[in-house]
PDB file as gemmi writes it, atoms N, CA and C in Angstrom:
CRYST1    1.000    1.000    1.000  90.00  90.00  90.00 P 1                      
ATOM      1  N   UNK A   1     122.126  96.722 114.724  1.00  0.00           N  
ATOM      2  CA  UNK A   1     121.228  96.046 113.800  1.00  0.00           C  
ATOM      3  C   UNK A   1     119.842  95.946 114.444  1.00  0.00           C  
ATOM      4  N   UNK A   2     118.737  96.280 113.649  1.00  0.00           N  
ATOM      5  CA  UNK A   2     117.584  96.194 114.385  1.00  0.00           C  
ATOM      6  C   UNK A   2     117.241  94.364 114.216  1.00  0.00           C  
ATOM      7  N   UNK A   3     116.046  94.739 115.324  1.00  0.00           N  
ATOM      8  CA  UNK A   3     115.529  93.205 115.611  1.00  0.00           C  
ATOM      9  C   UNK A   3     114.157  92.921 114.710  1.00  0.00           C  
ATOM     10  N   UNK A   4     113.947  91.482 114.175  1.00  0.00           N  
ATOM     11  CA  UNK A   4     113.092  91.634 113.736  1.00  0.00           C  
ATOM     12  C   UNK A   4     111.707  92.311 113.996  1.00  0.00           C  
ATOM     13  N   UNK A   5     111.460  92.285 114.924  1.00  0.00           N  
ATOM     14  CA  UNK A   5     110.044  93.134 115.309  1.00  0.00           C  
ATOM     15  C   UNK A   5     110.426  94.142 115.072  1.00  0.00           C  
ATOM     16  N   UNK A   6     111.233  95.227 115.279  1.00  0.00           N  
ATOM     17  CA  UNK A   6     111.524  96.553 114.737  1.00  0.00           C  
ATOM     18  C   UNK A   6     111.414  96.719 113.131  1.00  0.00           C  
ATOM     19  N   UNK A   7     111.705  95.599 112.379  1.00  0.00           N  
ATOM     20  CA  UNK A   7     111.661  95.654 111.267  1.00  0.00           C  
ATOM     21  C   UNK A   7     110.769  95.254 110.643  1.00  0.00           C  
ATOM     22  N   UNK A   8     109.440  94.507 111.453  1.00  0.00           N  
ATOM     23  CA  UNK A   8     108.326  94.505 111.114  1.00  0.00           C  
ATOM     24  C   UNK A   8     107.402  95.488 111.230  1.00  0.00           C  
ATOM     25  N   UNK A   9     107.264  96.427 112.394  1.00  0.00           N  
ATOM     26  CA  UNK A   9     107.405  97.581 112.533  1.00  0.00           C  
ATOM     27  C   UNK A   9     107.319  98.640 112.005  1.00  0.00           C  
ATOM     28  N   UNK A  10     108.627  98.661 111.649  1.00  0.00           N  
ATOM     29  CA  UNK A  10     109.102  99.596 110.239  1.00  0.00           C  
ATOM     30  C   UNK A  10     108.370  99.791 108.994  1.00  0.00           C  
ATOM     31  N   UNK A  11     108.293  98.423 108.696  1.00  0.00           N  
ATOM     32  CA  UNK A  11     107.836  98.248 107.395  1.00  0.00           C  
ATOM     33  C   UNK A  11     106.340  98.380 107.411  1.00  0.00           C  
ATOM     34  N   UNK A  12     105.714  98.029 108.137  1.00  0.00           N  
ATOM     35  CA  UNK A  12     104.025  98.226 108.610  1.00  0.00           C  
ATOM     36  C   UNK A  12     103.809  99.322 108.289  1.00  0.00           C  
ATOM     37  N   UNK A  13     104.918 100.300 109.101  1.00  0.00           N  
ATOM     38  CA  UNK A  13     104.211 101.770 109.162  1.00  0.00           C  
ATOM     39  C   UNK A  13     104.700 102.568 107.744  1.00  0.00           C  
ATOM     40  N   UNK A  14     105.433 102.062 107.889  1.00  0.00           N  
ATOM     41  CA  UNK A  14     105.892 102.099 106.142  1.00  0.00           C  
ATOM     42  C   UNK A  14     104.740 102.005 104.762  1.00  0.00           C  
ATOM     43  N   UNK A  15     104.153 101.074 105.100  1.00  0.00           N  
ATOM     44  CA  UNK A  15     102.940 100.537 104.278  1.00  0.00           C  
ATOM     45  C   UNK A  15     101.774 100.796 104.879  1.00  0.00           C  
ATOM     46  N   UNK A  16     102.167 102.279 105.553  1.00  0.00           N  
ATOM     47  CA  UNK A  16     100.528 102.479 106.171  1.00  0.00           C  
ATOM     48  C   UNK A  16      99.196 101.660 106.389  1.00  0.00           C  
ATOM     49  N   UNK A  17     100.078 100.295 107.522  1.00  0.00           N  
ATOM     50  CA  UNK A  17      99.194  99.031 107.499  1.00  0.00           C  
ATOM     51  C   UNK A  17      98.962  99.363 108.750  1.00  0.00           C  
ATOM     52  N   UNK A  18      97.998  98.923 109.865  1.00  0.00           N  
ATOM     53  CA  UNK A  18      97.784  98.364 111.184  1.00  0.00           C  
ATOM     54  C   UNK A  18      97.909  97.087 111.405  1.00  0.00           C  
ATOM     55  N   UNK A  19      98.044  97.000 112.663  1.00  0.00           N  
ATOM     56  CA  UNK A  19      98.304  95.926 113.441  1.00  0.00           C  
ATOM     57  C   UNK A  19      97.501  95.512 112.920  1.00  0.00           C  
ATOM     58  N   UNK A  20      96.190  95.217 112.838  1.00  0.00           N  
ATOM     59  CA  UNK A  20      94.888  94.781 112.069  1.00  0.00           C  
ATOM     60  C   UNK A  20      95.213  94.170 111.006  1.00  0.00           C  
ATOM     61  N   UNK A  21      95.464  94.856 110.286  1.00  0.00           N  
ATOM     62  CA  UNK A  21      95.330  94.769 108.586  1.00  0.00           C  
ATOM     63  C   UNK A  21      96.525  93.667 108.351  1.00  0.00           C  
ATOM     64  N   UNK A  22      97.643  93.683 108.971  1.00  0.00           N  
ATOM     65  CA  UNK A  22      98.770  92.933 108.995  1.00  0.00           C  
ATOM     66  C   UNK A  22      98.310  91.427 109.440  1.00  0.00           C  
ATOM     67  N   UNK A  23      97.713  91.303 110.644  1.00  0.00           N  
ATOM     68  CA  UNK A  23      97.278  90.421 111.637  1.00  0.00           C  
ATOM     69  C   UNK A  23      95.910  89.455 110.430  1.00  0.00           C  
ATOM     70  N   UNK A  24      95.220  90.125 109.555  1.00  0.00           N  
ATOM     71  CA  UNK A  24      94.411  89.736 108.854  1.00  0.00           C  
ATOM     72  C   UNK A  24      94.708  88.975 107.475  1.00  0.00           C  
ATOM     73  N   UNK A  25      95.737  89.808 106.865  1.00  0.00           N  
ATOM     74  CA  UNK A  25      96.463  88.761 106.055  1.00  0.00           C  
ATOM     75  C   UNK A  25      97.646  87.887 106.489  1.00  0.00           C  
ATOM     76  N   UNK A  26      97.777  87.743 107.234  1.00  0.00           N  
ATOM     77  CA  UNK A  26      98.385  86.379 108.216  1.00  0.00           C  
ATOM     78  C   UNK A  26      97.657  85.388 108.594  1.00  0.00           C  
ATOM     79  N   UNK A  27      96.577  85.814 108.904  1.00  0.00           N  
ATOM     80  CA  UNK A  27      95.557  85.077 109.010  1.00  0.00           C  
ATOM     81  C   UNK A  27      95.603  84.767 110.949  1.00  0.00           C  
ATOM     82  N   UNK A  28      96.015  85.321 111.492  1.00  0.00           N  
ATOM     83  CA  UNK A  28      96.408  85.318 113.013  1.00  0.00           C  
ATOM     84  C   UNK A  28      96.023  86.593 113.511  1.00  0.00           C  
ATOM     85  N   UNK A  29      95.958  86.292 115.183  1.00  0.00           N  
ATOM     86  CA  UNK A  29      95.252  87.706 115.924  1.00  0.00           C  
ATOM     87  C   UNK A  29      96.032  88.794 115.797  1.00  0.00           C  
ATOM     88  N   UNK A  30      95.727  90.076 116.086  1.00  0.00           N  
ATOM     89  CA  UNK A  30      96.558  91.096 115.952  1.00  0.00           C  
ATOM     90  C   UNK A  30      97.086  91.160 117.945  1.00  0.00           C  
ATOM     91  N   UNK A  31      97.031  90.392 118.137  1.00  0.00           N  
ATOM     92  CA  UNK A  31      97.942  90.275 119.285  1.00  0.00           C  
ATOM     93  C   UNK A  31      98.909  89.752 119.377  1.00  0.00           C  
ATOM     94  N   UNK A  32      99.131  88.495 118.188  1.00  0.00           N  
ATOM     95  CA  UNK A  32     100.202  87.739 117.362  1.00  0.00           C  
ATOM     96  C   UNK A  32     101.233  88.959 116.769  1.00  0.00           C  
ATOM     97  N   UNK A  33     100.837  89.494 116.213  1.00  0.00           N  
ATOM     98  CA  UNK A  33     101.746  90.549 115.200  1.00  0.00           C  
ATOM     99  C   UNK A  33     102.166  91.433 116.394  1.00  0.00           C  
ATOM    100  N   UNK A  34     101.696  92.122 117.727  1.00  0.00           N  
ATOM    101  CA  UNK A  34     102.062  93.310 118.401  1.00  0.00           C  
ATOM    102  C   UNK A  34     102.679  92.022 118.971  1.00  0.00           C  
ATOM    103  N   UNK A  35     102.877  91.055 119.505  1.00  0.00           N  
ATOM    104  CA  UNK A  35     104.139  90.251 120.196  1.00  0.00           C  
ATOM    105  C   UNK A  35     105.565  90.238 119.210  1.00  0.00           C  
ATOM    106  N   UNK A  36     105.313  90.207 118.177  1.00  0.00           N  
ATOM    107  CA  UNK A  36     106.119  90.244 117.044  1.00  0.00           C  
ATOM    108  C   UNK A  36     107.148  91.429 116.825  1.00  0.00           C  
ATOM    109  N   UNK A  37     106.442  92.577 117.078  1.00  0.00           N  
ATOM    110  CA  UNK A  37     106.907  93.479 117.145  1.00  0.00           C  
ATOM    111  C   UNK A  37     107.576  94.227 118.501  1.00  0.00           C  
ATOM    112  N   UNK A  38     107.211  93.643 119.567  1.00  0.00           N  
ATOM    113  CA  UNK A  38     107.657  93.691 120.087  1.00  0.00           C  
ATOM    114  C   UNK A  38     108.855  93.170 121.291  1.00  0.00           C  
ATOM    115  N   UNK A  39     108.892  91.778 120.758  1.00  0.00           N  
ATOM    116  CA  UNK A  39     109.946  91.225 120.692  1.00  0.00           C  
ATOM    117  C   UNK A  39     109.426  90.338 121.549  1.00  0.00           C  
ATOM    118  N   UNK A  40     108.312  90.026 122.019  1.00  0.00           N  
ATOM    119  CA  UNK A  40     107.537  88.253 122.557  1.00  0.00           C  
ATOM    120  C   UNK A  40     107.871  87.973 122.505  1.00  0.00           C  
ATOM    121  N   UNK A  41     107.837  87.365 121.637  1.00  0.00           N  
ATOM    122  CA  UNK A  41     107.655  86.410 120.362  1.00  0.00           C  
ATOM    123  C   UNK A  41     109.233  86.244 119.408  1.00  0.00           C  
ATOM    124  N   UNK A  42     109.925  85.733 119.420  1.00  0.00           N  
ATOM    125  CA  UNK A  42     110.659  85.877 118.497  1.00  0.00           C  
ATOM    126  C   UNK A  42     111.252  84.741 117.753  1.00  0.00           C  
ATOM    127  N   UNK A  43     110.624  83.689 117.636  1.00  0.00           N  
ATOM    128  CA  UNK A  43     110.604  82.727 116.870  1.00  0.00           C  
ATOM    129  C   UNK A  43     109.245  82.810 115.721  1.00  0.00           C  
ATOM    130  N   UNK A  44     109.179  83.352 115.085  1.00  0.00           N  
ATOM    131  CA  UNK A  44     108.283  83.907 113.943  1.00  0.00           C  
ATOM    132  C   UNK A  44     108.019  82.549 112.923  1.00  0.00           C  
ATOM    133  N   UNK A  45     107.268  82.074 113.060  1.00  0.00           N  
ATOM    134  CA  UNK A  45     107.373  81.008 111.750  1.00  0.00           C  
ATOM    135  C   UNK A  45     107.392  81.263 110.555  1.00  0.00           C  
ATOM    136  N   UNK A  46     108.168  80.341 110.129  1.00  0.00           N  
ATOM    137  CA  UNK A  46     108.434  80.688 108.615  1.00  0.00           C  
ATOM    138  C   UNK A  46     107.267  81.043 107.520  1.00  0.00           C  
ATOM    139  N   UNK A  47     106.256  80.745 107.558  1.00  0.00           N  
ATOM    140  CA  UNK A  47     105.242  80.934 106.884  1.00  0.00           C  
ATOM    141  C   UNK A  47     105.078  82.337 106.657  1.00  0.00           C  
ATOM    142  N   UNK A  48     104.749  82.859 108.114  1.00  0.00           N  
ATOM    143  CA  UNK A  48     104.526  84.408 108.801  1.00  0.00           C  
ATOM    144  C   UNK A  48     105.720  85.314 107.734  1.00  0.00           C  
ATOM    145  N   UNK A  49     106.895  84.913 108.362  1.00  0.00           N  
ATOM    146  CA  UNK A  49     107.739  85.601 107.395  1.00  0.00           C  
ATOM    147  C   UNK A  49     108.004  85.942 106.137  1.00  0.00           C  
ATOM    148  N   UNK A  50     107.857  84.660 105.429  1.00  0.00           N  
ATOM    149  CA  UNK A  50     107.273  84.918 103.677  1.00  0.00           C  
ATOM    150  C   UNK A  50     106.060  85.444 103.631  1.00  0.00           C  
ATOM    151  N   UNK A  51     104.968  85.410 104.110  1.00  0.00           N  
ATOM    152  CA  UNK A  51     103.823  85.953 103.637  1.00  0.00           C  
ATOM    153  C   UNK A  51     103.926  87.884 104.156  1.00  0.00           C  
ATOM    154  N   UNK A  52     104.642  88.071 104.938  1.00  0.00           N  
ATOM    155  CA  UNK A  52     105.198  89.280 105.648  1.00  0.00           C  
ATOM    156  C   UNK A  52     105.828  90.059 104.589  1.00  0.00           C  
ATOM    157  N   UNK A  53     106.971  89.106 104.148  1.00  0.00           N  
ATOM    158  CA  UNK A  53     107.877  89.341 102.911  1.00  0.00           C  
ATOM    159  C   UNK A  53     107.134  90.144 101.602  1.00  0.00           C  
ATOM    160  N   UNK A  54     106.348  89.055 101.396  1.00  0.00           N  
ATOM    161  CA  UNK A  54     105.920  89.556  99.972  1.00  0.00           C  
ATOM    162  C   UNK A  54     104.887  90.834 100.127  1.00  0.00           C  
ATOM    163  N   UNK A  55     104.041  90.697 101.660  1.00  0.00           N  
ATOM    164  CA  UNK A  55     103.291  92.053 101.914  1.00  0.00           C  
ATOM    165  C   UNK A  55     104.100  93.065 102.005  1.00  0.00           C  
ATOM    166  N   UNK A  56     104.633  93.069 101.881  1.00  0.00           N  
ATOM    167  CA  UNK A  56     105.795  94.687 102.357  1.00  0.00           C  
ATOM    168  C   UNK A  56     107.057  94.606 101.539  1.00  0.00           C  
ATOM    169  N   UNK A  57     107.128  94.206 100.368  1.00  0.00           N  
ATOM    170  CA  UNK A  57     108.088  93.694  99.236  1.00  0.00           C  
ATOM    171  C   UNK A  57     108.922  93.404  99.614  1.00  0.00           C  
ATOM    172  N   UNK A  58     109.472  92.882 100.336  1.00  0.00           N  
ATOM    173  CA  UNK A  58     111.106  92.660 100.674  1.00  0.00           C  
ATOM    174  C   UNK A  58     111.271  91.011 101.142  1.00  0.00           C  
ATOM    175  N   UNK A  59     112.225  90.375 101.602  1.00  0.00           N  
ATOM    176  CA  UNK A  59     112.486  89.058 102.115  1.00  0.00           C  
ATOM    177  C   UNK A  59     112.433  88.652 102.814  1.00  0.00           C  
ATOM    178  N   UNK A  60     112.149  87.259 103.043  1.00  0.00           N  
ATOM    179  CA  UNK A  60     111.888  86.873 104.736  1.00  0.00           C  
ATOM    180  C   UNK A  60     113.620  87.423 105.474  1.00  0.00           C  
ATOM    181  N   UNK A  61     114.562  87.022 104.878  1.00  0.00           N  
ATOM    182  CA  UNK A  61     115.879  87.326 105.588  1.00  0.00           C  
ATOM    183  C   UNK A  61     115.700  88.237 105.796  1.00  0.00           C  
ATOM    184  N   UNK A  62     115.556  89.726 105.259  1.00  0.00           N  
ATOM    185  CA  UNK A  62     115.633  91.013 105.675  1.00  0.00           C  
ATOM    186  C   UNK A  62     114.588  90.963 107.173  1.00  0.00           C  
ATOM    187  N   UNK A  63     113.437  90.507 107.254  1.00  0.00           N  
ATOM    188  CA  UNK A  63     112.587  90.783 108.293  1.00  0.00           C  
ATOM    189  C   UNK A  63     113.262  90.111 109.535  1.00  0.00           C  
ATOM    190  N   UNK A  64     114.068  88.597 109.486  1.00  0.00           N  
ATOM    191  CA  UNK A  64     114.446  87.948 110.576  1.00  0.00           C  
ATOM    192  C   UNK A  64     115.419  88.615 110.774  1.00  0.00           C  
ATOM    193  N   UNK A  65     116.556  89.393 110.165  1.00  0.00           N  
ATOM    194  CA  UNK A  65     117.685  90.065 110.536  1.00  0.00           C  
ATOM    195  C   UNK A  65     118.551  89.578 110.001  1.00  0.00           C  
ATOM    196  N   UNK A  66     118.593  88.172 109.039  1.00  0.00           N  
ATOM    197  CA  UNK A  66     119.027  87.645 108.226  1.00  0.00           C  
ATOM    198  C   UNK A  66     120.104  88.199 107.652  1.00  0.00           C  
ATOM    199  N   UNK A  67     119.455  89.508 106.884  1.00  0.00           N  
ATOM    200  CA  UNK A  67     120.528  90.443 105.568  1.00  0.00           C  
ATOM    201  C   UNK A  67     120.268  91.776 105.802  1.00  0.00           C  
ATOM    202  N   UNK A  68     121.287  92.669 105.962  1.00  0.00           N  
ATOM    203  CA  UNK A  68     121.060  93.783 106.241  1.00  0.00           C  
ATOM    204  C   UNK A  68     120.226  94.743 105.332  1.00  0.00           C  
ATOM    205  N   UNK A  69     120.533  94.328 103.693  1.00  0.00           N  
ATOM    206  CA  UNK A  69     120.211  94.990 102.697  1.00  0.00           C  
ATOM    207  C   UNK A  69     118.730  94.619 102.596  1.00  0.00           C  
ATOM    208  N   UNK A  70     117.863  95.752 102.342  1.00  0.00           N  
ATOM    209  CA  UNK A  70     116.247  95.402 102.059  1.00  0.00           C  
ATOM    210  C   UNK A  70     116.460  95.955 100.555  1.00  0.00           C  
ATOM    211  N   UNK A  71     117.123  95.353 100.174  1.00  0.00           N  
ATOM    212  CA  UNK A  71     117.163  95.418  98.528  1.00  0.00           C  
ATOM    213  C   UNK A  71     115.725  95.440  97.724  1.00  0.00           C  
ATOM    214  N   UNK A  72     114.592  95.033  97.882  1.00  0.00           N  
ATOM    215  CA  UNK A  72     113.412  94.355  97.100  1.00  0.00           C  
ATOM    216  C   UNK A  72     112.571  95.627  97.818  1.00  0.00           C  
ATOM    217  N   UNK A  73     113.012  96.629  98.773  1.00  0.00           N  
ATOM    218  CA  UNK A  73     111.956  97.187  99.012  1.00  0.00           C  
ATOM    219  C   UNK A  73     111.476  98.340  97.639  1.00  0.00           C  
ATOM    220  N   UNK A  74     110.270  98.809  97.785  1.00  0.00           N  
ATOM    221  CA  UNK A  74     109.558  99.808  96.842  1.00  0.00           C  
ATOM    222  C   UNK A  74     110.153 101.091  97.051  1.00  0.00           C  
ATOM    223  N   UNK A  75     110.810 101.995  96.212  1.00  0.00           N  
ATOM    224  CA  UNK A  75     111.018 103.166  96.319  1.00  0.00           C  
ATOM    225  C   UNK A  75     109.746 103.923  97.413  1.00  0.00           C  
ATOM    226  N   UNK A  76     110.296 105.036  97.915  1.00  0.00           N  
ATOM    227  CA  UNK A  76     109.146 105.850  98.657  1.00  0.00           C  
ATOM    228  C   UNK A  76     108.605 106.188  97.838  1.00  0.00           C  
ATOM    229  N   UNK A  77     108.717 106.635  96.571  1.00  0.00           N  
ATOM    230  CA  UNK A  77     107.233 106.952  95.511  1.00  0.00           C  
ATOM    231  C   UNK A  77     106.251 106.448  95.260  1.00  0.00           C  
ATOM    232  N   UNK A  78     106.844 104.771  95.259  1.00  0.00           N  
ATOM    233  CA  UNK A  78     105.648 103.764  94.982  1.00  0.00           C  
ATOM    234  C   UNK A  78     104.883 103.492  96.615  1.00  0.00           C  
ATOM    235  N   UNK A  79     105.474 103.440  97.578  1.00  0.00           N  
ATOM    236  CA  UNK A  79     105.151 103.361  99.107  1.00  0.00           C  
ATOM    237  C   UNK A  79     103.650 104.229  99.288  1.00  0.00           C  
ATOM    238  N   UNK A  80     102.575 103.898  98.989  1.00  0.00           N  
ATOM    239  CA  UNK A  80     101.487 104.939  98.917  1.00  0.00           C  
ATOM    240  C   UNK A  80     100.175 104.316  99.940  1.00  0.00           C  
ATOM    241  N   UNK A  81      99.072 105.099 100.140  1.00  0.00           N  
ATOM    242  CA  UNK A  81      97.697 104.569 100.554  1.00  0.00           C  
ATOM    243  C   UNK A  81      97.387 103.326 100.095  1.00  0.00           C  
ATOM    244  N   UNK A  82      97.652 103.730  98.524  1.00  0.00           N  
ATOM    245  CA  UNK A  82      97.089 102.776  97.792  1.00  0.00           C  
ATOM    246  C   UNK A  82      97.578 101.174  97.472  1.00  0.00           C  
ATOM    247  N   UNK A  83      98.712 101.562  97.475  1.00  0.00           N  
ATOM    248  CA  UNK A  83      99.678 100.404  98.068  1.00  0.00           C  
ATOM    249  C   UNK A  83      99.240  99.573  99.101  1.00  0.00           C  
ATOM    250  N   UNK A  84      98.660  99.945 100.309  1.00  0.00           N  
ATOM    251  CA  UNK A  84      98.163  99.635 101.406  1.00  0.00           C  
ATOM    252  C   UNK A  84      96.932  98.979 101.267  1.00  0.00           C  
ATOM    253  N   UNK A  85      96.239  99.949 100.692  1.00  0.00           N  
ATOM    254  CA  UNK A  85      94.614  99.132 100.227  1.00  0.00           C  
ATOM    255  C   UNK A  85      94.669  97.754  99.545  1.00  0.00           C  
ATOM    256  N   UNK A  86      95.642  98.307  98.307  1.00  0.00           N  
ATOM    257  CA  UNK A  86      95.615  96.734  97.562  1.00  0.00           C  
ATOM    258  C   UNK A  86      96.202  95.810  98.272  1.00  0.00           C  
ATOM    259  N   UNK A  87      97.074  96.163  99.127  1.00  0.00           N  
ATOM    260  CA  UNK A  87      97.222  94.670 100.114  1.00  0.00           C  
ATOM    261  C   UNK A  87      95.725  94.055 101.193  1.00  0.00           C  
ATOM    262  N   UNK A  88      95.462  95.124 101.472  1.00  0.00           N  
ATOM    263  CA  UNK A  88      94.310  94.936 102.307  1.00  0.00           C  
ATOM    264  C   UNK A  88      93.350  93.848 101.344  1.00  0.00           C  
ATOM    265  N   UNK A  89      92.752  94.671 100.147  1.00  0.00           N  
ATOM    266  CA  UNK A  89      91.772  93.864  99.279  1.00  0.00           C  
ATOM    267  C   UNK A  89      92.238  92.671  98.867  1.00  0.00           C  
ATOM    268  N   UNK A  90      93.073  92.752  98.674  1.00  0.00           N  
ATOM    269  CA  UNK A  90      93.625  91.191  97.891  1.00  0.00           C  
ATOM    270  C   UNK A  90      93.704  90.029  99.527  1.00  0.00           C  
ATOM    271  N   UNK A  91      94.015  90.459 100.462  1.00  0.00           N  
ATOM    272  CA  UNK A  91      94.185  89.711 101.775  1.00  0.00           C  
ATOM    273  C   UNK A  91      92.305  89.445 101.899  1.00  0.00           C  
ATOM    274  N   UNK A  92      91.400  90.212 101.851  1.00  0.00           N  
ATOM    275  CA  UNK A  92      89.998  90.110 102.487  1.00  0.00           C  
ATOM    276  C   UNK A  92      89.592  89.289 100.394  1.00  0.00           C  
ATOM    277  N   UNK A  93      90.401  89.360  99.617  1.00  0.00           N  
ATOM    278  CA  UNK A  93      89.783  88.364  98.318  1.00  0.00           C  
ATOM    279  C   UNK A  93      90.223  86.484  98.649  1.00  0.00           C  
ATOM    280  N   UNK A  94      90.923  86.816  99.271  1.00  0.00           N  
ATOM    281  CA  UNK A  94      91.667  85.375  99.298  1.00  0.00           C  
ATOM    282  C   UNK A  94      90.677  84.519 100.351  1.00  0.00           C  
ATOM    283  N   UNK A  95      90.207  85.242 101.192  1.00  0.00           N  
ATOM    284  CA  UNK A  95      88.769  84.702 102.180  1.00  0.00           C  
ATOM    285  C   UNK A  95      87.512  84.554 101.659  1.00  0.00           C  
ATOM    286  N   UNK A  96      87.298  85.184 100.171  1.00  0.00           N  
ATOM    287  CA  UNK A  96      86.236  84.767  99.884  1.00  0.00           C  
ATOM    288  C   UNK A  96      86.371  83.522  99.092  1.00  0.00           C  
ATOM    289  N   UNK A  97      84.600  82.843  99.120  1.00  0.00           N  
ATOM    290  CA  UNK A  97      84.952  82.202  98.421  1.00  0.00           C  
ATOM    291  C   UNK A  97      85.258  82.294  97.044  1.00  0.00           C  
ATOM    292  N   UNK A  98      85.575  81.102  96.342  1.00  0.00           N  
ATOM    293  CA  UNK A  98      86.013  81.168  94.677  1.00  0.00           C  
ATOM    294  C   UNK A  98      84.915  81.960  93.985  1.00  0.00           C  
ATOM    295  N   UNK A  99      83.721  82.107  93.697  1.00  0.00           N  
ATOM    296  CA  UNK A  99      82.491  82.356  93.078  1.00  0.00           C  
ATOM    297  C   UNK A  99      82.742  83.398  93.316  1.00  0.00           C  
ATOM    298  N   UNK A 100      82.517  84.258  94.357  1.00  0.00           N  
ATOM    299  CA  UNK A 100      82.683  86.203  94.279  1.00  0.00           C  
ATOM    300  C   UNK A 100      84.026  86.299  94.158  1.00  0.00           C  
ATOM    301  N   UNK A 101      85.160  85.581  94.336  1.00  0.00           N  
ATOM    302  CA  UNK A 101      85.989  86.535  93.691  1.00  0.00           C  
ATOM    303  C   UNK A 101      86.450  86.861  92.486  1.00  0.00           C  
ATOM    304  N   UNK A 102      85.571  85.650  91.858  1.00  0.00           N  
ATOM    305  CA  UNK A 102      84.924  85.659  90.471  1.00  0.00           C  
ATOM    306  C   UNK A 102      84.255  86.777  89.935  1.00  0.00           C  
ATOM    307  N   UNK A 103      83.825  86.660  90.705  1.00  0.00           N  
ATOM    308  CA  UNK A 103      82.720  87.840  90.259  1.00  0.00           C  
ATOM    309  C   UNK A 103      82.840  89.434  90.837  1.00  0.00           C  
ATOM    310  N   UNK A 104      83.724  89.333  91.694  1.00  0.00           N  
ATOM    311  CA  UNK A 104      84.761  90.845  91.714  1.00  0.00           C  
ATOM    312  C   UNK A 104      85.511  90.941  90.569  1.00  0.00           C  
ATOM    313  N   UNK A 105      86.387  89.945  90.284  1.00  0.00           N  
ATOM    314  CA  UNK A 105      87.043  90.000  89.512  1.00  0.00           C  
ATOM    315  C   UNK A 105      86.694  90.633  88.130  1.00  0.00           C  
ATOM    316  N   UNK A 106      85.278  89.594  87.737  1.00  0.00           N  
ATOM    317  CA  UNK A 106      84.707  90.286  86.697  1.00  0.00           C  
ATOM    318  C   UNK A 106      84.686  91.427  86.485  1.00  0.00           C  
ATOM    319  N   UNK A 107      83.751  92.422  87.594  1.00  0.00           N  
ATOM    320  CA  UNK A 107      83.679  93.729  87.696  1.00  0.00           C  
ATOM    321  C   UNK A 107      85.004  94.757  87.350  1.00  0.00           C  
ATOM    322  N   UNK A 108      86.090  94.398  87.949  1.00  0.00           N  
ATOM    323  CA  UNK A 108      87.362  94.971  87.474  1.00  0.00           C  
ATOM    324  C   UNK A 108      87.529  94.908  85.987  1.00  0.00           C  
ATOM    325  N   UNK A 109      87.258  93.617  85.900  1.00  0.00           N  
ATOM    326  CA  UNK A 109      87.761  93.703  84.473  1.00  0.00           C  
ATOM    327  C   UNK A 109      87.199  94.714  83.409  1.00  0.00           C  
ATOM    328  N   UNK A 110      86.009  94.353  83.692  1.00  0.00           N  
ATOM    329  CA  UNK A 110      84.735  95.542  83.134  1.00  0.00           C  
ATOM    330  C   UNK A 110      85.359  96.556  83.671  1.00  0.00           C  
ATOM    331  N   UNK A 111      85.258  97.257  84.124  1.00  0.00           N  
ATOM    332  CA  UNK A 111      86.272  98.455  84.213  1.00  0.00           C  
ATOM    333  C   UNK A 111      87.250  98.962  83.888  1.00  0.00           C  
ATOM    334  N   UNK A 112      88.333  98.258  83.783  1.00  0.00           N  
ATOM    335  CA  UNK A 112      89.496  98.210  83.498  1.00  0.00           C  
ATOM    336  C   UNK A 112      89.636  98.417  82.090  1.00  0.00           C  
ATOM    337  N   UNK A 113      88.473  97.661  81.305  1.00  0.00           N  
ATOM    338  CA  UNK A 113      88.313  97.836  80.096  1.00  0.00           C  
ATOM    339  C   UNK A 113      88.141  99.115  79.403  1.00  0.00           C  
ATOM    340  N   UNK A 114      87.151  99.836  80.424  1.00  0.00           N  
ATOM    341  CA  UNK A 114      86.776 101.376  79.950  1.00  0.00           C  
ATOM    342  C   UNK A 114      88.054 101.952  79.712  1.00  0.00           C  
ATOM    343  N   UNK A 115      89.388 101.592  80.739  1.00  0.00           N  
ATOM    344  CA  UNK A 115      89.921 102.568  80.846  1.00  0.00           C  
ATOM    345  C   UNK A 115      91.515 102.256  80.277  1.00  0.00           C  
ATOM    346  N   UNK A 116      91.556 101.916  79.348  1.00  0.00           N  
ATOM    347  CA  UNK A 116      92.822 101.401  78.161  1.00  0.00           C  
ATOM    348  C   UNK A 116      93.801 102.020  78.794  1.00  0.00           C  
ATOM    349  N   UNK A 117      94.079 103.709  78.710  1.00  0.00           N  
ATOM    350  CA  UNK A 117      95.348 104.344  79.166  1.00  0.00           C  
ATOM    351  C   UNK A 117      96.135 103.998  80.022  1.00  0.00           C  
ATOM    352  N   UNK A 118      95.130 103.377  80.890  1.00  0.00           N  
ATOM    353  CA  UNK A 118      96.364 102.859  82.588  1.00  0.00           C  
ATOM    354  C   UNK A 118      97.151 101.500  81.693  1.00  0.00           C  
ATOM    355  N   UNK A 119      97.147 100.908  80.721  1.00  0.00           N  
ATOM    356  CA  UNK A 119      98.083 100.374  80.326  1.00  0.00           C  
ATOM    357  C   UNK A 119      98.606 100.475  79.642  1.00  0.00           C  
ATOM    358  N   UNK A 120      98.945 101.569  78.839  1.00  0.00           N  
ATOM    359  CA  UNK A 120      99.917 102.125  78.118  1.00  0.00           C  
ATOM    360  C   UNK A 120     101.370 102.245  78.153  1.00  0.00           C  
TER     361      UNK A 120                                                      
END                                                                             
């Protein structure tokens, strides 16, 4: 059975994330996350783990070693760049303040509008 850091790991590279990018929506150093993974560290707080969870679709149990099954993960089809980015953006929206992400937001929408088909 792998250990959680292997399975944080996994799933990182999985989600074509960096240590960085991981370490940033945690809101902790990326020296935090490479202890993590490498087995420092292995009392992970619970926080870390759900917010881990939902970045990389799957459960905090699956990441602690909890449950073997990563049932909730994304097919490899959906597993993309882009996948990656939108975690990234949405992690660097949650730091701004309320007012621009307002006003990002806006902009999407305006866009989004042009383009009806993507919700079909």
């Amino acid at each position: 059975m792998k250990t959680a850091g292997e399975r944080i790991r996994e799933l990182r590279l999985q989600n074509r994330m960096t240590l960085d990018d991981v370490a940033r929506q945690l809101g902790v150093g990326r020296q935090a996350i490479y202890k993590y993974e490498q087995g420092t560290v292995t009392n992970i707080p619970l926080e870390n783990l759900e917010k881990m969870a939902e970045m990389f679709n799957t459960t905090p149990g699956y990441i602690a070693g909890w449950e073997d099954s990563n049932r909730n993960t994304v097919s490899s089809s959906e597993s993309s760049p882009q996948t990656a980015e939108a975690r990234i953006v949405s992690g660097a929206m949650d730091k701004l303040p309320q007012e621009q992400r307002e006003q990002i937001l806006n902009v999407v929408r305006a866009m989004l509008t042009q383009h009806p088909e993507l919700f079909e």
